[in-house]
C-alpha distance (Angstrom), angle and dihedral (degrees) to the residues before:
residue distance angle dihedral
X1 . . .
X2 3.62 . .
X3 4.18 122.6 .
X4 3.61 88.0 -115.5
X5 3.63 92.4 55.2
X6 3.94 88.3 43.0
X7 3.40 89.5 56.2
X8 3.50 99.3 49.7
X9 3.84 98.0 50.2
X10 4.12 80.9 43.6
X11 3.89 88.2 57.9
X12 3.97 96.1 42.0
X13 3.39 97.0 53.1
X14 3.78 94.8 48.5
X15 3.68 82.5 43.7
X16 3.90 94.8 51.5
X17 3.78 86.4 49.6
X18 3.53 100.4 50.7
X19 3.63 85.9 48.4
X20 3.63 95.3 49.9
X21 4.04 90.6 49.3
X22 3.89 90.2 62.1
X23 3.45 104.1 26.2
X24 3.99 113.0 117.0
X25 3.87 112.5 -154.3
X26 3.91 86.5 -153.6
X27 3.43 88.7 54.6
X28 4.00 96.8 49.1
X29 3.98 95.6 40.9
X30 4.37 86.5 44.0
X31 4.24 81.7 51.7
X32 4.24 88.5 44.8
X33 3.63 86.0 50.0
X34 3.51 93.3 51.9
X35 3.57 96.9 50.7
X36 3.85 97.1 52.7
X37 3.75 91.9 50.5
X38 4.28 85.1 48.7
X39 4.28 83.0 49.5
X40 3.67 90.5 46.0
X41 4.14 93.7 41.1
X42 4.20 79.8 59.8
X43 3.56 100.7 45.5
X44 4.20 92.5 51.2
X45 4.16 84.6 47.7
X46 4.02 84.9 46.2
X47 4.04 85.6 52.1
X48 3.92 93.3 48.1
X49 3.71 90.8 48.1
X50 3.29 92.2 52.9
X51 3.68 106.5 45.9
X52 4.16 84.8 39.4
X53 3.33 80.4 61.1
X54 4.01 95.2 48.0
X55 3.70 88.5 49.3
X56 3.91 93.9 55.0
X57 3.98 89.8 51.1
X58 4.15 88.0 50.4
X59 3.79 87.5 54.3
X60 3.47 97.3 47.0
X61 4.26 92.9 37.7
X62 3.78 76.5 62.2
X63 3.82 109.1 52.8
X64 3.56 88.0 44.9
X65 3.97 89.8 52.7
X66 3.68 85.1 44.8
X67 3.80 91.4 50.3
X68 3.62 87.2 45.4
X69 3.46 101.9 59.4
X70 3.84 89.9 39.6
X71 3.68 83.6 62.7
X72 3.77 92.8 52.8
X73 3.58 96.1 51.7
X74 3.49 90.2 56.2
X75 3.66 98.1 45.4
X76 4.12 84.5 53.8
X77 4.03 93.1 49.6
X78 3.80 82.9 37.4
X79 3.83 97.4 61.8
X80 3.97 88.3 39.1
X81 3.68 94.8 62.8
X82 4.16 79.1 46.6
X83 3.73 91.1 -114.1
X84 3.92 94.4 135.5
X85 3.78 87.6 158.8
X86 3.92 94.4 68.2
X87 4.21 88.2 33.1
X88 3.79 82.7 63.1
X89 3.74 94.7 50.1
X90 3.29 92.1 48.6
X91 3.67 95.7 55.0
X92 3.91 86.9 37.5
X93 4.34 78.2 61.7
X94 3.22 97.7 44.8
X95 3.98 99.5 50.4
X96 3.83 86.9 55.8
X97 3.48 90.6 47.8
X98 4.17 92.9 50.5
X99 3.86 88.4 48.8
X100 3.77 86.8 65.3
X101 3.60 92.5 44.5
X102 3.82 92.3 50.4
X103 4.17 83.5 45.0
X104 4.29 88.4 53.1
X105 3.71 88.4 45.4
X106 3.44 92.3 54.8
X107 4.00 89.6 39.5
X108 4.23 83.8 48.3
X109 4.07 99.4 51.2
X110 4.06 87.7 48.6
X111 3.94 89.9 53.9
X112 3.40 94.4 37.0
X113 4.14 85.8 55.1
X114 3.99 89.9 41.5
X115 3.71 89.1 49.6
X116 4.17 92.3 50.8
X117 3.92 87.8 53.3
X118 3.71 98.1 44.8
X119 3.70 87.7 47.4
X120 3.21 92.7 49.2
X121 3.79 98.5 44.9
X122 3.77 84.5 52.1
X123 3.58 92.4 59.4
X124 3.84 98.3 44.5
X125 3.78 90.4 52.3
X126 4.17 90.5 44.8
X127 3.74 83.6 61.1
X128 3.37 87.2 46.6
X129 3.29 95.5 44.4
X130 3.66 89.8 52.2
X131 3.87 95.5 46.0
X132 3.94 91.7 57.4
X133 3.74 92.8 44.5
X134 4.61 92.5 55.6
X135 3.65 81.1 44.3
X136 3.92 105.5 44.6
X137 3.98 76.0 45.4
X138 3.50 93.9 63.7
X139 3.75 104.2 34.9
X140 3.76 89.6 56.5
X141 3.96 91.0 47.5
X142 4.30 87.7 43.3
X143 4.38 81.5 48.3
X144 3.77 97.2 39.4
X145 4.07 89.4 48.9
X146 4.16 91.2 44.8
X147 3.97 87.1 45.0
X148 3.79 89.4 54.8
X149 3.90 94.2 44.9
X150 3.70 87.3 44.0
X151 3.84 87.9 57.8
X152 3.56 93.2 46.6
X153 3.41 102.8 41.6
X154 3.78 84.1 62.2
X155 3.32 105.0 40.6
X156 4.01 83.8 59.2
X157 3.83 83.9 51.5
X158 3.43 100.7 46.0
X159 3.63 94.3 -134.0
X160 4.18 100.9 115.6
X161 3.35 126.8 94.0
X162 3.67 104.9 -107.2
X163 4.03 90.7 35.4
X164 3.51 85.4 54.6
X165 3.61 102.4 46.8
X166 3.86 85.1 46.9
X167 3.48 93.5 51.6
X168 4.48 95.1 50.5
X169 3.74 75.2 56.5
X170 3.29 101.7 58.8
X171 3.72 97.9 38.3
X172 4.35 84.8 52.0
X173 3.76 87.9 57.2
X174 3.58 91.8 50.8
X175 3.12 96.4 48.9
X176 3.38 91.6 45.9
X177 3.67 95.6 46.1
X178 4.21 80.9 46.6
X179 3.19 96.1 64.2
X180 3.61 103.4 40.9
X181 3.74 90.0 55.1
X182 3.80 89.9 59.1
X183 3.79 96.0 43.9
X184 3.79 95.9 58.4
X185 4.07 88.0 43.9
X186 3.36 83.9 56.8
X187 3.52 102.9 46.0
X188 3.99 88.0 46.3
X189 3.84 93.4 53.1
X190 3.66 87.6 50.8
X191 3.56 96.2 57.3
X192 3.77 92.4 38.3
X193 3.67 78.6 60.2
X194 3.68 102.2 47.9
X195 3.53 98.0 -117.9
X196 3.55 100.1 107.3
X197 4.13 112.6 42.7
X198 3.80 107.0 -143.9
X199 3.87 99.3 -137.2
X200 3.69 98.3 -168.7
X201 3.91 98.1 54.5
X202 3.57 88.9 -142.7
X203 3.98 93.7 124.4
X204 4.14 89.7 71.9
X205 3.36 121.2 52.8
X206 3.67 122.3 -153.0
X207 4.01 102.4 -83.5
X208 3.83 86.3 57.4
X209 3.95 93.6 41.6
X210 3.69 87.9 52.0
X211 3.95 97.0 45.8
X212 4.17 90.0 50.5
X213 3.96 86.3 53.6
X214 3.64 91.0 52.0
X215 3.56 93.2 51.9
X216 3.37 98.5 47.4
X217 3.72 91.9 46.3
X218 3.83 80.1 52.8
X219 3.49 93.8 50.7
X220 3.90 92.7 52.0
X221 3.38 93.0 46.7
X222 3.19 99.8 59.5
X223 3.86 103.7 36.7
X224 4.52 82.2 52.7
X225 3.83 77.2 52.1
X226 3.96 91.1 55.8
X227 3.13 92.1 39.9
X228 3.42 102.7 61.7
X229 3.74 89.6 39.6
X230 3.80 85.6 66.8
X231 3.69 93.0 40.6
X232 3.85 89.4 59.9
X233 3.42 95.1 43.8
X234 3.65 88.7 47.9
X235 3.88 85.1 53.4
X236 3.74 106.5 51.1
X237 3.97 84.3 50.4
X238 3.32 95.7 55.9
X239 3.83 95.3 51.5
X240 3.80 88.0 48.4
X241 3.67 85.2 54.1
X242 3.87 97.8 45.2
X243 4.27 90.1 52.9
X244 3.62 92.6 46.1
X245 3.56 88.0 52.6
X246 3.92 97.2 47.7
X247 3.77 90.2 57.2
X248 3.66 103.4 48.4
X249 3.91 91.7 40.7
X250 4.19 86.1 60.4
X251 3.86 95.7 43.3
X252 3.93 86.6 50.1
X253 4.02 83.7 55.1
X254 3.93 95.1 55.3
X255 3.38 84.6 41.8
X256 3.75 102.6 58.2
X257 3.98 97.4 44.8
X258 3.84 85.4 50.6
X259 3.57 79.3 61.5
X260 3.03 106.5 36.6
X261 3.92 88.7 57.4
X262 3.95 85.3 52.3
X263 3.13 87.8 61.5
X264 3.24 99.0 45.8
């Protein structure tokens, strides 16, 4: 095989299949259709042709008949009158004239014959004609209903196009919506835990505000409270400490002249 002829099956089998990809089987049996009533539109024009035709050869079959037996008549009053000369020209006329009517005759039976087969013809290819329109009828219904179950069938598989495309959507916007969800839990359970300050305040509203000031007013309150507990405490010690140290300082001072005298 040359290239040439590689390249040619190559290009009609590419061509075939781009063909076959947007080629509508409505669309082809709706053009058939068409063309068979076009076919059948010629053959009933073929018919009236022909038996126009037939009827122009009756009409002229019949002047000539009526020309013929005009001739006749005058051949008879011819040969009365003793004129045999102009009764034999007459009849002279008048065989020319039947030689065309025997011709037309002729002419006549073969258009009446051609007319029979075109009708006939015509009428075979109207039932035709008919037979291909029930059934191009009902393989377009059977392909329209197997298109549409096609389309669902898919569509509850997720495999078509548009399903599909439909379906990437919805999985990006759950995703999305996934991992927005888990962002702001994490941002709230970082500022539940203190790591994150929230500088706009707008995660407490006012109830809460108020109850964390009362607490920590609590809180103060009561560690001022302790605080001054330990202070006083702290103070009454210290006093206890300061007389107890008075009186042994001035019994250490008689002591130490007593000694000192001793010494002395």
């Amino acid at each position: 095989m040359s290239v040439f002829q590689r390249l040619s099956m190559v290009f009609k089998s590419k061509a075939n299949k781009a063909l076959d990809s947007v080629e509508d089987p409505r669309e082809t049996l709706d053009y058939s259709y068409q063309k068979q009533l076009e076919l059948l539109q010629k053959v009933r024009r073929g018919v009236a042709d022909v038996a126009t035709s037939r009827k122009r050869v009756e009409l002229q079959i019949q002047q000539l008949e009526q020309q013929s037996g005009k001739l006749e008549n005058q051949s008879r009053a011819a040969l009365q009158q003793g004129r045999e000369d102009l009764a034999r020209e007459a009849l002279t006329r008048r065989s020319g004239l039947q030689s065309q009517v025997d011709g037309l005759k002729e002419q006549h039976e073969q258009l009446q014959s051609e007319e029979q087969k075109l009708t006939l013809a015509a009428q075979r290819l109207q039932a035709k004609v008919d037979s291909f329109r029930t059934r191009k009828e009902t393989i377009k219904a059977t392909y329209t209903a197997a298109q549409a179950q096609s389309q669902i069938s898919e569509a509850f598989s997720g495999i078509s196009e548009e399903m599909g495309d439909v379906g990437m959507a919805v999985q990006r916007a759950e995703d999305k919506t996934s991992e927005m969800q888990a962002r702001a839990g994490a941002v709230d359970e970082l500022l539940e835990s203190g790591a994150l300050d929230d500088v706009t305040g707008s995660s407490k509203d006012d109830i809460q505000s108020e109850l964390d000031r009362m607490a920590s007013s609590s809180g103060v309150e009561l560690e001022l409270e302790k605080m001054k507990q330990e202070l006083g405490e702290g103070s009454s010690g210290t006093t206890q400490q300061i007389e107890g140290g008075s009186g042994s300082t001035g019994s250490g001072d008689q002591v130490q002249p007593n000694r000192q005298g001793e010494g002395t």
